[in-house]
C-alpha positions as CSV (number, residue, x, y, z in Angstrom):
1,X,132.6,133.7,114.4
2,X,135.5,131.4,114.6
3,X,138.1,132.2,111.5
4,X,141.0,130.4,110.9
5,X,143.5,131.7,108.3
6,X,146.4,129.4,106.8
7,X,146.6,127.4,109.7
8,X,149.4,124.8,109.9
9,X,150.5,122.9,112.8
10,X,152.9,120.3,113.4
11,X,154.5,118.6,117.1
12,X,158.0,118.7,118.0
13,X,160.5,116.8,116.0
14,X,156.9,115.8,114.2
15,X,155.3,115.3,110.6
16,X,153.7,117.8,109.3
17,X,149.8,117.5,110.6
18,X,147.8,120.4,109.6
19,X,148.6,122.5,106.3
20,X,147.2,125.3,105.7
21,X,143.6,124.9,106.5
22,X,141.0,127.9,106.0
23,X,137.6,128.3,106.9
24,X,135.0,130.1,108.8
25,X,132.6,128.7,111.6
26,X,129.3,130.9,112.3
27,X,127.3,131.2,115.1
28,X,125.0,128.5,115.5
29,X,126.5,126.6,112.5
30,X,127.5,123.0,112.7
31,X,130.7,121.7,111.1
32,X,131.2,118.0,110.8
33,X,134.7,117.0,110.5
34,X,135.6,114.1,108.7
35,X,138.7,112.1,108.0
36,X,140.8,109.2,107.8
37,X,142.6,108.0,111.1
38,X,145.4,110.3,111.2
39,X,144.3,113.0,109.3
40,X,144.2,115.7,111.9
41,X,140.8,116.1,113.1
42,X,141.5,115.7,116.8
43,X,144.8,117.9,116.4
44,X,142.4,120.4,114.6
45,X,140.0,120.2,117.2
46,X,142.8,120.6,120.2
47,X,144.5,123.4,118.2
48,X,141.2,125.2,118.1
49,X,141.1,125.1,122.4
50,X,144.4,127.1,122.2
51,X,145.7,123.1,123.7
52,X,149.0,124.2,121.1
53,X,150.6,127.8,120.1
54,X,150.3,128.8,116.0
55,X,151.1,131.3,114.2
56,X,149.7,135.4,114.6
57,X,146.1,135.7,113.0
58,X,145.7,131.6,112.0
59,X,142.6,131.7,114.3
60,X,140.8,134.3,115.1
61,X,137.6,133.9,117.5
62,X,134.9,137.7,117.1
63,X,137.9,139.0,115.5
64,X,140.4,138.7,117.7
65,X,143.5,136.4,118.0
66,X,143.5,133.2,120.2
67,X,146.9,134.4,121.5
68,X,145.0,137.2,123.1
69,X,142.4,135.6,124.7
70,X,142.8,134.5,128.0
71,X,142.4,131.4,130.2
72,X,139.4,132.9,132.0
73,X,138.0,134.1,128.9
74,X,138.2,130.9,126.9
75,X,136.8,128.9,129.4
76,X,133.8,131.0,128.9
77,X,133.7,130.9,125.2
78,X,134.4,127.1,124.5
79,X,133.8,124.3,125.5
80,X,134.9,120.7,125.3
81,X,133.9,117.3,125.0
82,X,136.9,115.0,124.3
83,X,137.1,111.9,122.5
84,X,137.5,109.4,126.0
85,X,138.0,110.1,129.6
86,X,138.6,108.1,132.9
87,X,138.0,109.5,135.8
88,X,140.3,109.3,138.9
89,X,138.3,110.8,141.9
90,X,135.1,109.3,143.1
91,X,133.0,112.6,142.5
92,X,129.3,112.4,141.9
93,X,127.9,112.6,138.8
94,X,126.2,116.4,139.6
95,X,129.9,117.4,141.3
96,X,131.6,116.4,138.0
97,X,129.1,118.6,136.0
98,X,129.1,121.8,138.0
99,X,132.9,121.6,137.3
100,X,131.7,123.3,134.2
101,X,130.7,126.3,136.0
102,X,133.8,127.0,137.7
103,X,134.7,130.0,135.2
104,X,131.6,131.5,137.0
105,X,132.6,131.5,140.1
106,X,135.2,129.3,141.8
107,X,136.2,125.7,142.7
108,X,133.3,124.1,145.2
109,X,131.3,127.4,146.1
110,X,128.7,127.0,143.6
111,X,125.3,129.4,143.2
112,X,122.1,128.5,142.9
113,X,122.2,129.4,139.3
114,X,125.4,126.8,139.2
115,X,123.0,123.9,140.8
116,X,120.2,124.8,138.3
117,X,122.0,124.6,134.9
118,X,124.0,121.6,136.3
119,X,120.9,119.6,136.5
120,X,119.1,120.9,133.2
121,X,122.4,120.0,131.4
122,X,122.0,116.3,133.1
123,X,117.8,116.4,132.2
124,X,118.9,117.2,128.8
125,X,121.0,114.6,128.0
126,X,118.6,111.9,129.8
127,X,121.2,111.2,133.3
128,X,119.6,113.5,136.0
129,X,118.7,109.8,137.6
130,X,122.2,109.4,138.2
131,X,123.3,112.7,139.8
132,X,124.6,111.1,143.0
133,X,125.9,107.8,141.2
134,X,129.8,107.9,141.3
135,X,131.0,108.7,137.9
136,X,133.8,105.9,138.4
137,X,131.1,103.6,138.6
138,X,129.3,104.8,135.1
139,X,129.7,102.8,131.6
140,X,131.9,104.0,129.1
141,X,128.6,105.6,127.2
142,X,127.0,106.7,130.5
143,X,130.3,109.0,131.0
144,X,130.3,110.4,127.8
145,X,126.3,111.6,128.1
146,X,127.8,113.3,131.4
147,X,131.0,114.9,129.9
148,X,128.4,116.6,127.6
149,X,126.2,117.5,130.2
150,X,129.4,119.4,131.7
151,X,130.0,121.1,128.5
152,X,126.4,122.0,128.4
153,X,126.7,123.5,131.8
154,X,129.4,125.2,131.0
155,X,127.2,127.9,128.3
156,X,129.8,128.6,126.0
157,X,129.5,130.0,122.3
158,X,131.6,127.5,120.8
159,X,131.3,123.4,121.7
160,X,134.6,121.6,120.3
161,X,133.8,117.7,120.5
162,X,135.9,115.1,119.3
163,X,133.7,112.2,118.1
164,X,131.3,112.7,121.0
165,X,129.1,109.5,120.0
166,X,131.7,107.1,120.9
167,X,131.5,104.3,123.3
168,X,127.1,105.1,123.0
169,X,124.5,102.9,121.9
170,X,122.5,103.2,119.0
171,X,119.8,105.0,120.6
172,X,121.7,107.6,122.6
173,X,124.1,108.2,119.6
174,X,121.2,109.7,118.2
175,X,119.3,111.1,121.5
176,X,122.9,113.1,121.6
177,X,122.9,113.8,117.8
178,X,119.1,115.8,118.0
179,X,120.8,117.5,121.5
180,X,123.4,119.0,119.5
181,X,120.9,120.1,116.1
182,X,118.8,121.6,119.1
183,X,121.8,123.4,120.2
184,X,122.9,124.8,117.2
185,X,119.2,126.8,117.1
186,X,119.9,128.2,120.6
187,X,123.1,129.8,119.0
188,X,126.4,127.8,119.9
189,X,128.6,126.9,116.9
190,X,129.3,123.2,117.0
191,X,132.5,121.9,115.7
192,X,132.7,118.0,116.1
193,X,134.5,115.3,114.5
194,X,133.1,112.2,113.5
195,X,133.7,109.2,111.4
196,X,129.8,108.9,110.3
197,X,129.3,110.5,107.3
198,X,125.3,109.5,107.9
199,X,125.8,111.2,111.2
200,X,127.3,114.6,109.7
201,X,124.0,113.9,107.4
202,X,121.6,114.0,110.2
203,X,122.9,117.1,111.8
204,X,122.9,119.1,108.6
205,X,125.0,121.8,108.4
206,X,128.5,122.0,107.2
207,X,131.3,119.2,106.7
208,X,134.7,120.0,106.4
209,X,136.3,116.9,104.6
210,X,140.3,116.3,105.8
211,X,143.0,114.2,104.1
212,X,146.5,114.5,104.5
213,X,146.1,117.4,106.7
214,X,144.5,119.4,103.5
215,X,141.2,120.9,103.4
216,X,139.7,117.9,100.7
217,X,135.9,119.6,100.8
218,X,133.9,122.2,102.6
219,X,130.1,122.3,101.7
220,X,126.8,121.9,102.7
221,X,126.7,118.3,104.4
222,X,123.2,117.5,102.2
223,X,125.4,118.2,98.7
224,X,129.6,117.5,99.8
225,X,128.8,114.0,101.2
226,X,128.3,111.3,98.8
227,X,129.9,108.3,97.0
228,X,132.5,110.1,94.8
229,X,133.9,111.8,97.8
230,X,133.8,109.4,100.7
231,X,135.7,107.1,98.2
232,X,138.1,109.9,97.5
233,X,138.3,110.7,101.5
234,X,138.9,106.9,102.8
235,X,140.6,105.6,99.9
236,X,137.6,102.8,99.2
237,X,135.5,101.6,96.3
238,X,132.7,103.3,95.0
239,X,131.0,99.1,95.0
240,X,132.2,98.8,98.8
241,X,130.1,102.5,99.6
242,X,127.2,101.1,97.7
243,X,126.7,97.7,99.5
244,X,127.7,99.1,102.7
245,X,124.5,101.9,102.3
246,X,122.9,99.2,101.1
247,X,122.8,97.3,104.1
248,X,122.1,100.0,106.5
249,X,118.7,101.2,104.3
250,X,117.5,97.5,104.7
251,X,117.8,98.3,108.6
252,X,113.9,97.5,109.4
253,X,112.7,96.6,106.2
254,X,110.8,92.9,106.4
């Protein structure tokens, strides 16, 4: 269980981003973060990682505080999936992935086990046909199915992604979307943000609603998400929600 107590963050010289937030993530439970540009979901997200120091007992991870967890031991227990990345080195697609496994063991001397969960992470997110493609030479989309593949490989309790569907297709939004519900009934808590209410829908689970830095909403996706509060989260017309859902449930019709 992740709990986080009070937390409040802000950078150097900065605004005020996070004030004091409060909730509790489960095993296997999925918590959709949404928010406005700005809001802190990414910060939230990054703060969670240990990426910034907070204050004693604002996040506690089986009980114990993220100050005294270590390095080794948080690479074990989460794992990441950022919002963008670009690559600098030309390593293949299956070196990039058993980089998640390097809190198993070390830095090129992989096991066998290392090779084996490498390519099921790739099979699982549909790119074990690019294993020895260069992952400079991959599309914007194609990199981010293999950054989750990493993540995957990695096995930890606790997957952090920052808007992971960005930069995919229609198709493997969703192909990743029923990845990550499958995940969730394997056991690993997912905490991801996103700026698709439908897509916090589709997963289920829990959404944690930001604005301002505040906790706006926490609820059961199914009931917290609907036209009241999405206009109260973006600041938008209940008429401007209503044509916009309109739209997308004609998708298909004839």
């Amino acid at each position: 269980m992740i709990e986080v107590t009070n937390l409040s963050f802000a950078y150097a010289k900065g605004a005020q981003i996070l004030r004091s937030l409060s909730f509790c993530a489960e095993k296997g439970e999925i918590i959709n973060i949404l928010g406005p540009n700005g809001c802190g979901k990414s910060t939230l997200i990054k703060v969670l990682l240990g990426f910034f120091s907070v204050g004693k007992d604002m996040i506690k991870y089986d009980g114990v505080d993220i100050d005294r967890i270590g390095r080794s031991r948080m690479a074990r227990l989460t794992s990441y999936v950022p919002q963008f990345h670009t690559g600098v080195f030309s390593y293949s697609v299956l070196e990039f992935v058993l980089m998640g496994r390097v809190s198993f063991g070390g830095v090129y001397s992989y096991s066998k086990q290392d090779y084996e969960a490498a390519n099921n992470a790739l099979a699982k997110v549909g790119m074990k046909d690019f294993a020895e493609r260069s992952y400079l030479h991959l599309s914007g989309g194609e990199r981010q199915l293999v950054i989750i593949a990493r993540a995957l490989a990695q096995q930890a309790e606790y997957f952090m992604m920052d808007e992971p569907v960005a930069g995919l297709d229609y198709g493997n939004q969703f192909l990743l979307l029923s990845s990550i519900k499958q995940l969730s009934k394997e056991g690993i808590t997912i905490l991801l943000s996103t700026h698709h209410p439908e897509h916090a829908l589709f997963l289920g689970g829990r959404s944690l609603l930001i604005k301002d830095g505040n906790v706006m909403g926490d609820g059961a996706s199914s009931k917290i998400i609907n036209t009241e509060t999405i206009c109260r989260l973006y600041d938008i017309s209940p008429s401007l929600v209503e044509q916009f859902s309109s739209v997308r449930l004609a998708v298909g019709k004839p």
